[in-house]
N, C-alpha and C positions, 0 to 999 in steps of 0.2 A: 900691543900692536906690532912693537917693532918684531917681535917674536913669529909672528904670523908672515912678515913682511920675508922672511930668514928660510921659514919652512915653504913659502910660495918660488923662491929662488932655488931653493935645495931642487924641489920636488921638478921643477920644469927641467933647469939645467942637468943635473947630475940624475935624477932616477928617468929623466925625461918624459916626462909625463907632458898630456897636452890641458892648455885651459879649462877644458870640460871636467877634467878625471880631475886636477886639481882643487876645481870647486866642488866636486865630488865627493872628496876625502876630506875637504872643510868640513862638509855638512856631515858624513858620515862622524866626523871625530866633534858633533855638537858646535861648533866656532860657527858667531854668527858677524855680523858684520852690526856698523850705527843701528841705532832703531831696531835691532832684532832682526835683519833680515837675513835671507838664505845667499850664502856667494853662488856669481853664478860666474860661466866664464867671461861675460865682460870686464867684470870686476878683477878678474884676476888676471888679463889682459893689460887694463886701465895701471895695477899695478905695476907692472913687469913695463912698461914704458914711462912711467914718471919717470923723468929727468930730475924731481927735486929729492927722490929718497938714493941715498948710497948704494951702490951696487953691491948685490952678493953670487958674484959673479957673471959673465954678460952674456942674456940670454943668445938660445942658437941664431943664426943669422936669416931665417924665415920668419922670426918672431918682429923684427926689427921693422 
């Protein structure tokens, strides 16, 4: 997971990609989420503003 968490921070900040295309390229690269299910960009939203997981880097300032 935390792995996921690393590639979801890469992909917004640095290749800048938006929540959509993010959980996009989850599902295109088979990564599912608990219980099997497909990311979608809430999920990867939900992510990129938890407060309790470490920063990998801090997303652009319209995300916030």
């Amino acid at each position: 997971m935390a792995e996921l968490v690393k590639d979801i921070f890469y992909l917004y900040t640095v290749r800048r990609m938006g929540t959509r295309a993010v959980a996009s390229e989850f599902t295109r690269r088979g990564h599912r989420r608990r219980g099997g299910r497909l990311w979608s960009a809430n999920t990867v939203n939900d992510t990129l503003r938890n407060r309790r997981l470490p920063r990998h880097g801090r997303p652009p300032r319209h995300a916030r």
